[in-house]
N, C-alpha and C positions, 0 to 999 in steps of 0.2 A: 356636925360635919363641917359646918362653916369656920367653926372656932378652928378646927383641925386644920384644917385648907389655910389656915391664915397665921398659922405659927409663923415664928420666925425663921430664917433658914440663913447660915454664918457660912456654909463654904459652898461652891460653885455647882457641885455635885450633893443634890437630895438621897439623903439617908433613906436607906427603905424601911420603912412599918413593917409591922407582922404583918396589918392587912396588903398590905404593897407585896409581901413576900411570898402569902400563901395566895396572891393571886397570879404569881407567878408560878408557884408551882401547879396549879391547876391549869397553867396554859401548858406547862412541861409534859402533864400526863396528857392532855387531849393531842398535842402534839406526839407523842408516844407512840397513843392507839392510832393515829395515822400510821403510824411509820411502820407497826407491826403489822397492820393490813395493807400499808400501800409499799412494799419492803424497797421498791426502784424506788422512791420518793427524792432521792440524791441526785437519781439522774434528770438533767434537765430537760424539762418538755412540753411541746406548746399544748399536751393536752387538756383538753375543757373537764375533765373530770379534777387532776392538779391545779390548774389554772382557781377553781371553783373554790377546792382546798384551801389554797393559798388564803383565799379572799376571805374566806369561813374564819381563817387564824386570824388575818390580820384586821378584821372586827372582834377578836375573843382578844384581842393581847392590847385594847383600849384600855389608858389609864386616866381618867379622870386628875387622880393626886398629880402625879408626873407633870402634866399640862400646867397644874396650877403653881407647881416647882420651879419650872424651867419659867415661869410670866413672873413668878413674885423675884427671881435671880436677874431676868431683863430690866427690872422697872427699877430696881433699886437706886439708877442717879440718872437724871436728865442724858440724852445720846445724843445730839447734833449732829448731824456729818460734820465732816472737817475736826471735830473735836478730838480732846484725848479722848473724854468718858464713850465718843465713839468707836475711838481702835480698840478700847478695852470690849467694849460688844463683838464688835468683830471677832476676838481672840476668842471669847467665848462661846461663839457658834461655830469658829473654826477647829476649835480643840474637843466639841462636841461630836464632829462629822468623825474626828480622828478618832476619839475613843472608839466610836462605833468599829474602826476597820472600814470605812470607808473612803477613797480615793477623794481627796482633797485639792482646790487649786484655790489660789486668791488672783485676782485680777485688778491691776490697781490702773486710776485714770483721775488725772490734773485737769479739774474741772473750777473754773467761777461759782464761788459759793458767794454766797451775802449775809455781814450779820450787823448788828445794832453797837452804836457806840453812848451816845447820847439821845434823848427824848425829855419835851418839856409840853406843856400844855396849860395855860391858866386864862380866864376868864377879864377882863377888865372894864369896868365900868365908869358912870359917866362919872360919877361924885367923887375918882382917883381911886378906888377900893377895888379891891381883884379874888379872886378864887386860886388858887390852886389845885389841879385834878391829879390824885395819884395813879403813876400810869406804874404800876404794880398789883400784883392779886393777894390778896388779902384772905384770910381767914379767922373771921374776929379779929383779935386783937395782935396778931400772928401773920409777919409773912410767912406767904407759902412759898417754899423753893428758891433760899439764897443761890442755889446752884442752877435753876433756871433760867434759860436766858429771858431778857426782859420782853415783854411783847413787842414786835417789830409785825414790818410786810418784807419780806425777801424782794431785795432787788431794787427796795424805793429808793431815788434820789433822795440826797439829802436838800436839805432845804429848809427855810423858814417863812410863817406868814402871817401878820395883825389883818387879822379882816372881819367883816361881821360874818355870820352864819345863814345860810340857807340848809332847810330840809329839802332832799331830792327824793325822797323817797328811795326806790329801788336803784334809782339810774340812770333807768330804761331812756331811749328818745324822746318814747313817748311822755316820760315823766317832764323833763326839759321841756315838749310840746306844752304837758300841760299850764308847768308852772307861767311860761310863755304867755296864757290865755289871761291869767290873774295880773299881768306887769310885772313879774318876777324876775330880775333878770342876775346869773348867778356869774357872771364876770367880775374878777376884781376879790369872790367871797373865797371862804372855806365853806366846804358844803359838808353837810353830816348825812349820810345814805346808811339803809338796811340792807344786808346779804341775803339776797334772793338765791333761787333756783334758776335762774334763767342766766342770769351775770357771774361772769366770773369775777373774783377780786382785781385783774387787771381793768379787765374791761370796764368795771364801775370807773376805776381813774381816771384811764383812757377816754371815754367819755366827758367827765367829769375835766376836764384839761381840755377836753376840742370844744367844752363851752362858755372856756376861761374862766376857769377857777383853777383859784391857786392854789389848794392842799384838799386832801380829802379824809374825813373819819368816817370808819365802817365798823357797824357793828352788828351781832347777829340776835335778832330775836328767837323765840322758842321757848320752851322751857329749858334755857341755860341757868348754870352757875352764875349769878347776877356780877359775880366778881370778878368774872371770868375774862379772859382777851384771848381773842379766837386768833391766833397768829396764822402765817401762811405767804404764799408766792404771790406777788405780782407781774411776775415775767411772762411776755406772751411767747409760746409756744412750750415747748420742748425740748429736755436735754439742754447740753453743754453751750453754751452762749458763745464761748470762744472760736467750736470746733462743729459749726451748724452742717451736719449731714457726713462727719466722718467720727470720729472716735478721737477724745482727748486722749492718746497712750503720751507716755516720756518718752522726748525729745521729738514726736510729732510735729504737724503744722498746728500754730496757734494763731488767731487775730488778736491784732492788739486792742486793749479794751477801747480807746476812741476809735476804732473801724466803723463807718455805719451802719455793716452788716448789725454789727455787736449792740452798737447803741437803739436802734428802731425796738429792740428786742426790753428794753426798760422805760417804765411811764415818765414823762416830762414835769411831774409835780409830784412833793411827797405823800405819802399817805399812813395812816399808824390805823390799825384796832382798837376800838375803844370794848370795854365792857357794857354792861347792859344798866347797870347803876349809874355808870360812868356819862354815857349816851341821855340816858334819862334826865336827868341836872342839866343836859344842855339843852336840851328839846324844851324842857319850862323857861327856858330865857328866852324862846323866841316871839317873836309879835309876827305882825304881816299879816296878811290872808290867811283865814281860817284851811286848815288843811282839806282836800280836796275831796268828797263822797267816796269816791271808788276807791281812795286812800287807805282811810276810815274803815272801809268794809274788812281787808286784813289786819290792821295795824295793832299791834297790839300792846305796844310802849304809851304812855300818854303824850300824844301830840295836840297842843290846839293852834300853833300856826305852823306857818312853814317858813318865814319870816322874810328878808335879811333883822337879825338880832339886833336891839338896841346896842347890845353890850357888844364887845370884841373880844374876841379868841387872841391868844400869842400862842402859836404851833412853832415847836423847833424839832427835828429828826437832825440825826448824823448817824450815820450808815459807814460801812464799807464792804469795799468788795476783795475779793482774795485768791489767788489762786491757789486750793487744797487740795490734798489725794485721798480721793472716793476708793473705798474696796469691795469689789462686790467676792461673793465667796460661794464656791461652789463646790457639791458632794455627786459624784458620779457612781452610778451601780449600772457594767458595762450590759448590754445585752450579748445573750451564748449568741442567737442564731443571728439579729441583724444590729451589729452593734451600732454598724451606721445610721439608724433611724434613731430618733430622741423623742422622748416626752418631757416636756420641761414644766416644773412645779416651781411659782415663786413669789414671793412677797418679800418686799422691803423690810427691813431693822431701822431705820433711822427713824427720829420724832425729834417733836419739837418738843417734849418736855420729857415726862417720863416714858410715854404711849404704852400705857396697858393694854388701851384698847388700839390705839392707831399708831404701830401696824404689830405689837407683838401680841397681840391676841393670835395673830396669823402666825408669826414667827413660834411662837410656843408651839401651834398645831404644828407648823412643819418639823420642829426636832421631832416631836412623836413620832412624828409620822418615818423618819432617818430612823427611832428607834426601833418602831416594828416590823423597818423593811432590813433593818442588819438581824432582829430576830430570825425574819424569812430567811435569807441567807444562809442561815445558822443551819437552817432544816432543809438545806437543799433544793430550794428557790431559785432558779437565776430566772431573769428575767427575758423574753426574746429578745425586748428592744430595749436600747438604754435610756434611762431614767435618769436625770438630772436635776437632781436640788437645786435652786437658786435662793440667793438673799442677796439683795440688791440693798446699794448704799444711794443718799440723799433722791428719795424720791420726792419728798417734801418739798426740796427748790425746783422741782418740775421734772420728773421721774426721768433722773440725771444717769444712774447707777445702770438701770436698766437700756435706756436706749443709747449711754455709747457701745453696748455690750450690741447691742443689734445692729449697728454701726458698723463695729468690728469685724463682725460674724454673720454681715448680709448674705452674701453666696451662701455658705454651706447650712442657713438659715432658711435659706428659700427650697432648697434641695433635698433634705434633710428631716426636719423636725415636721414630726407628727400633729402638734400640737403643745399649745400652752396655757397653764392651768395656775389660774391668779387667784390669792387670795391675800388679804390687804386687813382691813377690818373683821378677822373673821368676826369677833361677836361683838355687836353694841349692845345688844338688849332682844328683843324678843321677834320670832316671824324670822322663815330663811327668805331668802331674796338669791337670787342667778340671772348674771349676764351670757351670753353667748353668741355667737356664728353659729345660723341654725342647723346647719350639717352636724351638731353638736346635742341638740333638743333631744331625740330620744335615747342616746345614751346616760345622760342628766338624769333621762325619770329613770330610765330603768337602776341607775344608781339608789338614787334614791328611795327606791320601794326594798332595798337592803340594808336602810339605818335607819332606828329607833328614835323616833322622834323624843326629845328631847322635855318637850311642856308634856305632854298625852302618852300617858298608861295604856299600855298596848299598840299603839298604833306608828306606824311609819313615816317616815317624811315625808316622804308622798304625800301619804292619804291627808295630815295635816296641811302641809301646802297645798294639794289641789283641792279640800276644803275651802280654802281660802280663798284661793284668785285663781284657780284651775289653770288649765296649762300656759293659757295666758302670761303668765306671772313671768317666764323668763322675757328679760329686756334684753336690748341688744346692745353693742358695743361701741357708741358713735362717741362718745364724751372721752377726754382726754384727762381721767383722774384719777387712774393709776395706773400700772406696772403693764398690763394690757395692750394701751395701748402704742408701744411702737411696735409689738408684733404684729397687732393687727394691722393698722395704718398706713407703715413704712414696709414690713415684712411680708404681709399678707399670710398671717399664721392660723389656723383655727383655735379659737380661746375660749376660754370661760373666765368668769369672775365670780367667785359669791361670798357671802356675809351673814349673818344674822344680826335683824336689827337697822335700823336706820335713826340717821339725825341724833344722837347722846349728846347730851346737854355739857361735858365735857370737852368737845371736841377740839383739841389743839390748841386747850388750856394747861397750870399745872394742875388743874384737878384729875386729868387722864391718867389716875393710880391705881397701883394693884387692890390699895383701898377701896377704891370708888367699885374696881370690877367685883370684889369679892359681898360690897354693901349691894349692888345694884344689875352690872350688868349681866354676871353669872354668878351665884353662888356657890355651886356644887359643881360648876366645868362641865356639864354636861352638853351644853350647846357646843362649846367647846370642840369634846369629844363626837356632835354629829357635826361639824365643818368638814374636822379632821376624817373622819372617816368616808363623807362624801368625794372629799378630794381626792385621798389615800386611794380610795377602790376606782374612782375613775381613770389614775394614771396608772394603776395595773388594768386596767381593762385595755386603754391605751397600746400600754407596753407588752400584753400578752398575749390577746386576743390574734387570732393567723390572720383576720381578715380585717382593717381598720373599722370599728364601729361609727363609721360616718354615714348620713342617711342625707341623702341632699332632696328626698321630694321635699322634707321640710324647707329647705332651703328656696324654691321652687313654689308654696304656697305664698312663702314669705316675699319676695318677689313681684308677685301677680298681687298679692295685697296692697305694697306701695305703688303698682300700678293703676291699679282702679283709684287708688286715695287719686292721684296727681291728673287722671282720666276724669274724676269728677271736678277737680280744680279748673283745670283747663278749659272744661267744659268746649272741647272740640273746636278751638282756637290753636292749637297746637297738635300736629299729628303723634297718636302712641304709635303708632304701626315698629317703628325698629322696635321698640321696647316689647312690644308683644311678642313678635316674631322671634326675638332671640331667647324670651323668656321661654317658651315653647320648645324653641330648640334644648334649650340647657334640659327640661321635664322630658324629653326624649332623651337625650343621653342618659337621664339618672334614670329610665327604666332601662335600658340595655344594660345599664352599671349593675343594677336588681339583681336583672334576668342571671348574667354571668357569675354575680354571687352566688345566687342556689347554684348553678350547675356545679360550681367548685363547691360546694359544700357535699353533695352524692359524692362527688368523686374523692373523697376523705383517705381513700387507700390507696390510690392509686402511682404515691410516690413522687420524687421531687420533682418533675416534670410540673407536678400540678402546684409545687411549692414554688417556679418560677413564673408558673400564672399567677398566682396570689401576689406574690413579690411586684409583679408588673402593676396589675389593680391596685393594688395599696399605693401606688407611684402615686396613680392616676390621680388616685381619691386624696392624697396628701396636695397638687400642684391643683388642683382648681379652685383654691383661695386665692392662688398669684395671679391666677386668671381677671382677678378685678381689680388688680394695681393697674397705675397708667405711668407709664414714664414720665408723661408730662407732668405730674401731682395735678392739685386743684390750682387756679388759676390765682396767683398770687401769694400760691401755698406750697410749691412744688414741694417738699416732707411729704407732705398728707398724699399719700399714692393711690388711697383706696375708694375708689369708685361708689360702693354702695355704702359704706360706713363708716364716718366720720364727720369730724366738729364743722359745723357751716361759719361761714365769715361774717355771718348776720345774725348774730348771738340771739335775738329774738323770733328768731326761725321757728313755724311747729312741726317743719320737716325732720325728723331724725333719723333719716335715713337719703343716701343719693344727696350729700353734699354739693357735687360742683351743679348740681340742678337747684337745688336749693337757694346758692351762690347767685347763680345766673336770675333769679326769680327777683332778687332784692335787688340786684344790679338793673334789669329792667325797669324798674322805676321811674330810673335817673335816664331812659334812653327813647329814643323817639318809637312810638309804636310797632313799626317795618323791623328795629335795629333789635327792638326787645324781643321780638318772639322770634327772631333767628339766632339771639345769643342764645335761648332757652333748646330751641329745637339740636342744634349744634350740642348742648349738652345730655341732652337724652339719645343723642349716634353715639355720645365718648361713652355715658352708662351700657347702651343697646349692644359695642364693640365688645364691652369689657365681658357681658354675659356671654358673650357669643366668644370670646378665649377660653371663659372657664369651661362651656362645654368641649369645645374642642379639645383641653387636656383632661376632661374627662372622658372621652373618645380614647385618646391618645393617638388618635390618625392625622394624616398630613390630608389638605385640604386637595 
């Protein structure tokens, strides 16, 4: 099966197998014997008995082959945004939508991209003798990927620096504290740091720059590809650099790149990826103070100092930046009865090299998934609500493609769409994972307890994932790393994200090929095949169901959990009382919300009268996300809108959830006692405000 799945494939469109063939006709007949028992089947209808149907076929009409068709046709040449070999992807997904008979749009937007021009790096010592480090990926004796671009940071200044070396470990403050302790002092150096979980790429520079140091090398430990260079964004924030909170469209307003809005937005010193080989050779030239216990306890590179280096680094970077046109591309299938409500399904195309895994693992599932919703069509499917495809362009430079699109399209975004359903990495390797707004959790499982788990003979996904990490397992949606989040953030949308798999040793190298997925991360597509079809049934469930499957007591647990956590911080220095109070209120609305659901559900015959109750509810149940946007954003963040979920300004936060509290927590610090627990309390009225809007558009009454 492996060898099958990994033939070569010469034109754009996968030839079909017999097995490919006769497993279409066995979807022909099962769809048959519907049609001659269910004979209306043509005509459109929200009922649960079709609705059920629908969903039966569109788990029977999964192709495993297909999936691995459409990934080994993605991966075949490096896609950059801005590139040609990117429009040529583009054209491919958009002539895919077309074939289908699907409604087609492309959307383009002149956005700041960044790419590498030159990079140098060698070692120099005291005796006049020097090293040269190749800043290229190797494969034995074999470059890998002349068509690859070389490893860079997006966005880094260019710049040069002779300096000696210090290890900073992570980054962190604390790491600077500690070097501090030993007489370390890393002004004047290049520092060499690990890419943690806590730090972003920018933020290690950022850092790394406010403690005077001149360049920075980051490398990622793990079980990587030792040869690997983990490329990636150093830009802080989000979206279009030029066009901060509107939409880059042609002949818009743009900043000029010296604006200081523009500039605060890129690090003050350069920075490159190194490899894990590469990193390693540097880490043995160091002297100094032995590396620090707590260091030690993770580290897993050989470190025995932390130095500054006997010897001297020469770092050169030269960059630029560009303005290019992003396409994002979009497939619509309208809804019969409310075309105006949307479910929107999307993942990114763009990579930094080939991205088998990051992000057309995703992008593969979504064509499937375009392919078996124009089967439905075929058979007399329409859907209530409309359904919208998305494939967004350069997420990779800071999920650009996606949030001028939410930019553009804020009003009838906030009014409008039901929900949005992200998928990024669908498979790196093994174990499902899901993010979520918990108004979202029990639809997930019930999803789920309808696809085949993928590793386990007989069993469900479900039951293998609540095996695992029980319902616990979905996390929430506060990090800014993919496609997610500007609907959440900015939008206030309800989301999902999920993946199989975490952490691939490939990650935003050119090892990320159809090679590596077919040796390692899936062999058979079959994870593949449960992505696709967890996502697939959810945005029909979405788009068909009369009554929106949204459950907010979940939301409302969730809630009362981050209060207690911040109740026992506080330890009674700080009043919860608003935060209680309004939590309580919200748990009162979403039982009246309950209550009204059953009553509409007895009343099933009673006729459109009770289809403009439904209509009304579903409002409800859709605008009490926007309920915990603030106009004001987070305080030095205005973007960031969202009250209970999102990135804090104190990257070392273990808050992740109720940002501008979090915010204000780090900021007390720095403030005289009196001044610190009124910034704090002040932030838990703007959270306590925000819960107490979402109930009241869950009400839907005037106060």
């Amino acid at each position: 099966m492996v060898q099958f799945l990994s033939k070569p494939t010469t034109t754009f469109t996968p030839k079909p197998t017999p097995f490919a063939t006769f497993v279409f006709i066995i979807i022909l007949c099962i769809l048959g014997f519907y049609t001659l028992h269910y004979p209306h089947s043509s005509v459109p209808t929200s009922n649960s008995r079709n609705a059920s149907r629908f969903q039966h076929i569109f788990l029977l009409s999964a192709s495993n082959y297909t999936i691995s068709s459409y990934l080994r046709i993605l991966t075949q040449h490096p896609h950059l945004a801005g590139t040609k070999p990117a429009s040529d992807t583009t054209n491919y997904v958009l002539n895919h939508f077309k074939d289908l008979g699907l409604e087609t749009r492309v959307v383009n937007y002149k956005t700041l991209l960044s790419y590498p021009v030159y990079a140098s790096l060698s070692a120099h010592f005291s005796d006049g003798s020097f090293v040269d480090f190749p800043l290229t990926e190797l494969s034995g004796s074999e470059q890998v990927g002349q068509d690859v671009v070389p490893p860079y940071h997006a966005y880094s200044p260019s710049g040069s620096a002779h300096a000696k070396v210090v290890f900073v470990n992570y980054g962190r403050e604390e790491d600077y504290r500690t070097l501090g302790m030993f007489g370390v002092n890393v002004s004047g150096c290049i520092v060499i740091a690990r890419k943690g979980d806590v730090l972003s790429r920018g933020a290690v520079v950022q850092g790394a720059a406010a403690n005077g140091a001149l360049a920075v090398l980051l490398y990622t430990e793990g079980d990587k590809f030792r040869k690997g260079f983990e490329r990636g964004t150093v830009m802080r924030g989000i979206g279009d650099p030029l066009s901060p909170g509107w939409a880059g469209v042609e002949e818009g307003e743009s900043l000029e790149l010296e604006d200081s809005e523009v500039l605060k937005r890129f690090p003050k010193i350069p920075s490159m990826p190194l490899s894990i080989e590469t990193a390693e050779t540097i880490l043995d030239l160091l002297g100094g103070a032995r590396v620090p216990q707590e260091w030690t306890d993770t580290l897993r590179s050989r470190v025995m100092g932390v130095g500054p280096s006997p010897a001297a680094l020469n770092f050169t970077y030269q960059g630029e930046k560009k303005v290019a046109t992003i396409q994002n591309v979009l497939a619509i299938i309208k809804g019969m009865e409310e075309p105006d409500r949307y479910v929107l399904m999307g993942n990114h195309r763009d990579a930094w090299t080939y991205g088998a895994v990051d992000p057309n693992s995703g992008t593969a599932a979504l064509l499937d998934i375009a392919r078996r919703y124009a089967l439905l069509l075929r058979f007399g499917w329409n859907p209530r609500r409309t359904i919208i495809l998305c494939s967004w362009d350069a997420e990779e430079f800071g999920m650009i493609g996606s949030t001028e699109w939410v930019e553009q399209n804020l009003v009838n975004l906030g009014s409008k769409v039901v929900a949005y359903l992200n998928v990024d990495c669908a498979v790196q390797g093994s174990g499902f994972f899901a993010g979520a707004t918990p108004q979202l959790d029990n639809i997930l499982f019930e999803v789920t307890k309808k696809v085949k788990d993928p590793d386990s003979e007989g069993a469900t996904l479900y039951e293998k994932w609540a095996a695992t990490a029980g319902n616990s397992n979905i996390q929430r949606l506060s990090g800014v790393n993919s496609d997610f989040a500007p609907f959440v953030h900015h939008a206030g949308i309800p989301s999902v994200d999920m993946y199989y798999g975490r952490d691939f040793p490939v990650y935003h190298t050119a090892f990320d090929s159809y090679k590596w997925m077919i040796e390692h991360g899936d062999p058979l597509f079959q994870r593949h095949v449960a992505v696709a079809g967890v996502w697939g049934l959810l945005a029909l469930h979405l788009a068909d169901d009369p009554i929106i499957p949204f459950n907010y007591h979940s939301y409302v647990d969730q809630l009362q959990g981050y209060a207690s956590i911040l109740s026992n911080l506080f330890n009674g220095t700080i009043s919860m009382h608003p935060l209680t109070m309004s939590i309580q209120e919200l748990a009162s609305a979403a039982k009246e919300a309950d209550d009204e659901l059953k009553k509409l559900r007895f009343d099933e015959a009673a006729g459109d009268f009770v289809e403009l109750k439904r209509r009304a509810l579903n409002d409800r149940l859709m605008l009490v996300e926007k309920g915990f946007l603030d106009a004001d954003g987070l305080p030095g963040r205005q973007w960031f809108k969202h009250l209970v979920y999102g990135p804090s300004a104190d990257y070392e936060s273990k808050l992740v959830f109720f940002p501008g509290i979090a915010d204000s927590i780090y900021q007390s610090t720095r403030m005289n006692q009196r001044e610190g627990r009124a910034a704090i309390q002040h932030e838990i009225w703007r959270v306590a405000r925000a819960i107490q809007r979402a109930a009241y558009a869950l009400r839907g009454e005037l106060t």
